[in-house]
C-alpha positions in Angstrom: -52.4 -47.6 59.9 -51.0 -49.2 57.3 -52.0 -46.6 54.6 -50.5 -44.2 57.1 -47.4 -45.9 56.9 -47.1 -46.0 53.6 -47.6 -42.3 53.1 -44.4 -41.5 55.2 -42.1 -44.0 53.8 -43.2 -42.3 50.5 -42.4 -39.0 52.1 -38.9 -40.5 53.6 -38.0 -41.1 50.1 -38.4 -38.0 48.5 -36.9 -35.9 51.3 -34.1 -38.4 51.1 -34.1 -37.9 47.2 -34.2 -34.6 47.5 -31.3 -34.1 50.1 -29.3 -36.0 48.1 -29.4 -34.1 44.5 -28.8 -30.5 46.6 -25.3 -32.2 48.0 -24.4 -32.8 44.3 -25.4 -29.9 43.1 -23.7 -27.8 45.5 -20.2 -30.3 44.9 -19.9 -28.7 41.6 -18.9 -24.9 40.9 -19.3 -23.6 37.2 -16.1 -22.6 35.8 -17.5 -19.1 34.1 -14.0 -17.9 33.4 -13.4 -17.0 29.7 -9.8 -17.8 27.8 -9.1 -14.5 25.4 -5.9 -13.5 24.1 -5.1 -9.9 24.5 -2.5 -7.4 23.5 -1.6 -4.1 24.8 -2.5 -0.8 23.1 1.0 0.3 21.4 2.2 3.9 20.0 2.7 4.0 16.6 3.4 5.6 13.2 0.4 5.3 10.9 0.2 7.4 7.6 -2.6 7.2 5.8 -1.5 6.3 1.6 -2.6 6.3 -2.0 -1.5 3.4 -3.6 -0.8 3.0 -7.7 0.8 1.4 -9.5 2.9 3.2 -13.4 5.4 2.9 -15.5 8.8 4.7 -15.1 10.0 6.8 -18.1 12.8 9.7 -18.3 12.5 13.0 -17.1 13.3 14.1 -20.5 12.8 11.9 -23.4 12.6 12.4 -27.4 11.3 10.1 -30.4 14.3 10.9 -33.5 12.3 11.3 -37.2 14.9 11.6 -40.1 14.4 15.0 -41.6 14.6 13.8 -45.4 13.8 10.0 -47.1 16.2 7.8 -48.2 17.6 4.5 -46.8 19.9 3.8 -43.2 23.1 3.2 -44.2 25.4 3.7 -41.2 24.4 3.3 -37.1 26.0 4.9 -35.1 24.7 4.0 -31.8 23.3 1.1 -30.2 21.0 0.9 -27.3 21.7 1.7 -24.4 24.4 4.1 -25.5 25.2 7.4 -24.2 24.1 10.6 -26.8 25.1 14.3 -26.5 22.6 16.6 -27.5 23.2 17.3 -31.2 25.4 14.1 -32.0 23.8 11.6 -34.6 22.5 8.5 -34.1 22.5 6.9 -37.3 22.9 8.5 -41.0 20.4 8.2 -44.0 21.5 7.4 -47.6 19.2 9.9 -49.7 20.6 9.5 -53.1 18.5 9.7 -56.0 19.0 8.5 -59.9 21.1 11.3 -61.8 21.9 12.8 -58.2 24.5 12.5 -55.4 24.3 14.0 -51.6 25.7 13.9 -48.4 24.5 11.2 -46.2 22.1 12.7 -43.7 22.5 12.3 -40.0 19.7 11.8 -37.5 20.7 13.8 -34.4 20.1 13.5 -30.9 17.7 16.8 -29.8 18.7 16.2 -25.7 22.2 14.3 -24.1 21.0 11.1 -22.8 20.7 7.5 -23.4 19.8 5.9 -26.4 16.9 3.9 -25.3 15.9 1.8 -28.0 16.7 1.7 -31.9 13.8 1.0 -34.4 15.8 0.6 -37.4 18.3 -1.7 -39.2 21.0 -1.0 -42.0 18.7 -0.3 -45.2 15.9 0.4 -43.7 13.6 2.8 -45.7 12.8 5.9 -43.7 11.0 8.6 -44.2 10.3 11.5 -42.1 7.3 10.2 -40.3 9.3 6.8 -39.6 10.8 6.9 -36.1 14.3 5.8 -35.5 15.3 5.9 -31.9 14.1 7.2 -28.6 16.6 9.0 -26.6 16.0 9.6 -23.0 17.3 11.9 -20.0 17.5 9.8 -17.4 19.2 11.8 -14.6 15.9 12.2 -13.1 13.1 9.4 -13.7 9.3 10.3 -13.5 6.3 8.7 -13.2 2.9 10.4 -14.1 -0.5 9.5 -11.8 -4.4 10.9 -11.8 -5.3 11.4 -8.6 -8.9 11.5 -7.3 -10.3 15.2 -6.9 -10.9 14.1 -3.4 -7.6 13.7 -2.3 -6.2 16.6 -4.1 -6.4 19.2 -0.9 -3.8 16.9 0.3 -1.2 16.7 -2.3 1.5 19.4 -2.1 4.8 20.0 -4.3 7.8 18.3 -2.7 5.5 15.9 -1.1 7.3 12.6 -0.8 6.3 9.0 -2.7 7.6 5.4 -1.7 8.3 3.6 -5.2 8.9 0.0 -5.0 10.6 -1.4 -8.3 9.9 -5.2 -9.4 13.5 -5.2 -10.6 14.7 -4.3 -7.2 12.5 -5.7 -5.0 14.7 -5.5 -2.0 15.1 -1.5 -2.7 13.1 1.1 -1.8 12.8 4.7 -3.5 11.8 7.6 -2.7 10.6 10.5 -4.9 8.8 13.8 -4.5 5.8 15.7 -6.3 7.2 18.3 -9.0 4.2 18.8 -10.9 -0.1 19.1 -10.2 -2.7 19.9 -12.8 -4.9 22.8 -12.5 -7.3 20.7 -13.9 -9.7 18.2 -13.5 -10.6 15.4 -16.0 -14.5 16.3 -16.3 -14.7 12.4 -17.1 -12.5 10.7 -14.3 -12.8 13.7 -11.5 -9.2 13.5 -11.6 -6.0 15.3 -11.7 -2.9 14.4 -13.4 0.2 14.7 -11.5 4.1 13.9 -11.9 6.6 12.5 -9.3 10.3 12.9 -10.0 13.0 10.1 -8.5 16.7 11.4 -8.4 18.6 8.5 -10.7 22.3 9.6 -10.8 23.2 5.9 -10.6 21.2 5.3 -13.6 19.3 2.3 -12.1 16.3 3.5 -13.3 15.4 2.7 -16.9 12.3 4.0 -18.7 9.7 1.6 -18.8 10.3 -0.2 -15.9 7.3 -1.0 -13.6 6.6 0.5 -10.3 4.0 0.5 -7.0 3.8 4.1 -5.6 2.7 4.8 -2.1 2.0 8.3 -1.8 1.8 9.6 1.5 -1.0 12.1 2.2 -1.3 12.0 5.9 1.4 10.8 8.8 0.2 10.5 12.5 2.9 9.9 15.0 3.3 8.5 18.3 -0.3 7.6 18.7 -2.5 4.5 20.5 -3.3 2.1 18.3 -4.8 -1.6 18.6 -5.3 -4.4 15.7 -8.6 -4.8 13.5 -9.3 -8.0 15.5 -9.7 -6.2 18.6 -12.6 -3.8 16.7 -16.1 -5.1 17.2 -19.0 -2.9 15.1 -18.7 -0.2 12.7 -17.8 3.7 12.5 -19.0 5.5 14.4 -20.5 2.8 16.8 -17.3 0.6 17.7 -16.6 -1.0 20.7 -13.7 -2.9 22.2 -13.1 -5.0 25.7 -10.0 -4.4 28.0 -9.4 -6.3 30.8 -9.2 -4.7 34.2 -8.7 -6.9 37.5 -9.4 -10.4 35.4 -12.4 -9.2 34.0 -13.8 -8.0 30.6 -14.9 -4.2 30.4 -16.5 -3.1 26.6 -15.7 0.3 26.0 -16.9 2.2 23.0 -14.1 3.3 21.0 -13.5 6.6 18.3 -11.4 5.2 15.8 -8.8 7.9 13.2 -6.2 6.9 10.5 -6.0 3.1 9.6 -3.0 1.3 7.9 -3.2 -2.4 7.0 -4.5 -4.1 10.3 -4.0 -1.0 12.7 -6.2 1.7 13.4 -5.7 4.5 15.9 -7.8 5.3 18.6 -8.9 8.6 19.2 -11.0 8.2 22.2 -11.5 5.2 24.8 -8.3 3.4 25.7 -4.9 4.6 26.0 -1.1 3.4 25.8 -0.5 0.4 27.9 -4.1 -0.7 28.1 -5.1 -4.6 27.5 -7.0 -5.2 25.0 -8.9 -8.6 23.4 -7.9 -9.9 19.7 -9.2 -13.6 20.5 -12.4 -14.5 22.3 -14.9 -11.7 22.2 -17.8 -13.2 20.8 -18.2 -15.2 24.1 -17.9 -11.9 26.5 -20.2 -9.6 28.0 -20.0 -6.7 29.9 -18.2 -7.4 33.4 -17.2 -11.6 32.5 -14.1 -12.8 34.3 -11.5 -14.0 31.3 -8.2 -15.8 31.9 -6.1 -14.1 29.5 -3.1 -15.3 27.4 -0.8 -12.7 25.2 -1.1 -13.0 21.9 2.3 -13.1 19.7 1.8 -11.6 16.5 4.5 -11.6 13.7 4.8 -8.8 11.7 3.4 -6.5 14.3 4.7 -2.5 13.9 7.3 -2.0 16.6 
C-alpha cells in the first residue's frame, strides 16, 4: 500500500508539472514580425555615361617660331592679349657686324588670344626657338579615346556634360564634331574631339575638365536603389511587401546610374520595396515596415 501510494503522488507531481509549463507556454506568443525599411519603385531618368577626365585647349591654336635669328628687342603683346591674324607679337633685332636690317616681326598666323609668351627683351632666338602660343578660343575643345566598344554609340552632335574645377558651380555642355576612322591597334581605341561654344571667353586653354559623355538616356522608367538588389545579373531578386508581408520576386535589371538601376521585368511604379532588413526575410514573413528617407534621392 504504501509503495502504491508513493507511485501516484509521484504521478500527481508530474501531471501537475506538466500542466503547469503548457499554461506558460501557451501565455507567451512569438513576435515573428520583421522591422524593414522600404521605399517605393519611382520613374526616372537614367542615362547610361562615359566618364573622363582632359585638358581644355583652343579650337584653333598656333606655336610662333621667328623666321630669321637674331635677338628680341621689342614685345609687343603680353599674355592674355588679343592678336589679329597677321599682326606681330614681338620683333627680332637680326643685325650683324658690317650689316644693318629691319627689325623682324614675329606674326600672329590666326586672330586670337595670346596665350602665353616664352621670351624676354634680348632673348636669343632662332628659328627653332618658340616665342608665343596664340590661341582661338571662340570655341574650346577637348580631345578623348574612346573604347572600340562603345564606339557604335557615339554620334556627331552627340552632347557631353563638362564640369570645370574653376567653375565648379557651372555646368557645360558640348557636342561631338569629330570621330576617328581608326582604331589604335594598341589601346582598341578611337580618338575623338568635343567642341564647347566659349563666346564669353571663360574657357582658357589648359584648364582641367571631367567629361560625362552620354551614350544612352532612358526616360520615365521604374527604378529602385542598389540596396534593394539581392544576387547578381541575371539571377536578382528583390522583396515587396504586399498586405504586411514580404514577397521575393526575381527581378530583370537595364541601365544603372550611381545607386539606381532600372527594372525591366518584376515590379512596377508604385510598388514597395525593401532597402533595410532583407537578410532576415523569407519568402511569405510578416514585416512591420518603416519608409526610409533618403537624401539625395532622384526626384
Amino acid at each position: 500500500m504504501r509503495r502504491k501510494a508513493f507511485y501516484l503522488i509521484i504521478l500527481f507531481l508530474a501531471a501537475a508539472v506538466i500542466a503547469g509549463c503548457g499554461k506558460g507556454s501557451a501565455g507567451k506568443v512569438r513576435d515573428e514580425t520583421v522591422p524593414v525599411k522600404v521605399m517605393n519603385v519611382k520613374k526616372e531618368n537614367l542615362k547610361k555615361v562615359l566618364e573622363y577626365v582632359g585638358d581644355i585647349k583652343g579650337q584653333d591654336e598656333a606655336i610662333l617660331y621667328p623666321k630669321v635669328s637674331g635677338k628680341i628687342i621689342e614685345k609687343v603683346k603680353e599674355a592674355g592679349s588679343p592678336v589679329n591674324k597677321g599682326e606681330a607679337i614681338a620683333y627680332v633685332d637680326r643685325d650683324e657686324i658690317g650689316l644693318k636690317f629691319e627689325k623682324a616681326p614675329v606674326e600672329s598666323p590666326l586672330t586670337g588670344i595670346v596665350g602665353r609668351l616664352y621670351v624676354d627683351i634680348g632673348s636669343n632666338v632662332t628659328p627653332q626657338t618658340a616665342i608665343a602660343i596664340v590661341a582661338d578660343m571662340t570655341k574650346a575643345e577637348i580631345n578623348l579615346e574612346i573604347p572600340e566598344r562603345y564606339l557604335p554609340k557615339v554620334s556627331l552632335g552627340q552632347e557631353a556634360e563638362l564640369e570645370i574645377d574653376a567653375y565648379p558651380s557651372d555646368k557645360f555642355i558640348g557636342k561631338v564634331t569629330r570621330i576617328s576612322p581608326i582604331v589604335d591597334l594598341e589601346t582598341r581605341a578611337a580618338p575623338i574631339e568635343i567642341t564647347i561654344d566659349n563666346a564669353d571667353n571663360k574657357l582658357q586653354s589648359g584648364m582641367f575638365a571631367r567629361v560625362r559623355l552620354i551614350i544612352e538616356e532612358h526616360k520615365d522608367i521604374p527604378t529602385v536603389l542598389k540596396e534593394a538588389i539581392i544576387g547578381r545579373k541575371p539571377d536578382t531578386y528583390l522583396y515587396i511587401v504586399e498586405g504586411g508581408k514580404a514577397v521575393l520576386r526575381k527581378v530583370r535589371l537595364g541601365l544603372r546610374e550611381g545607386p539606381h538601376y532600372e527594372v525591366l521585368e518584376g515590379v512596377e511604379a508604385g510598388d514597395t520595396v525593401v532597402i533595410v532588413g532583407q537578410q532576415r526575410l523569407r519568402d511569405g514573413a510578416p514585416v512591420r515596415t518603416e519608409e526610409c528617407k533618403v537624401k539625395g534621392f532622384k526626384r
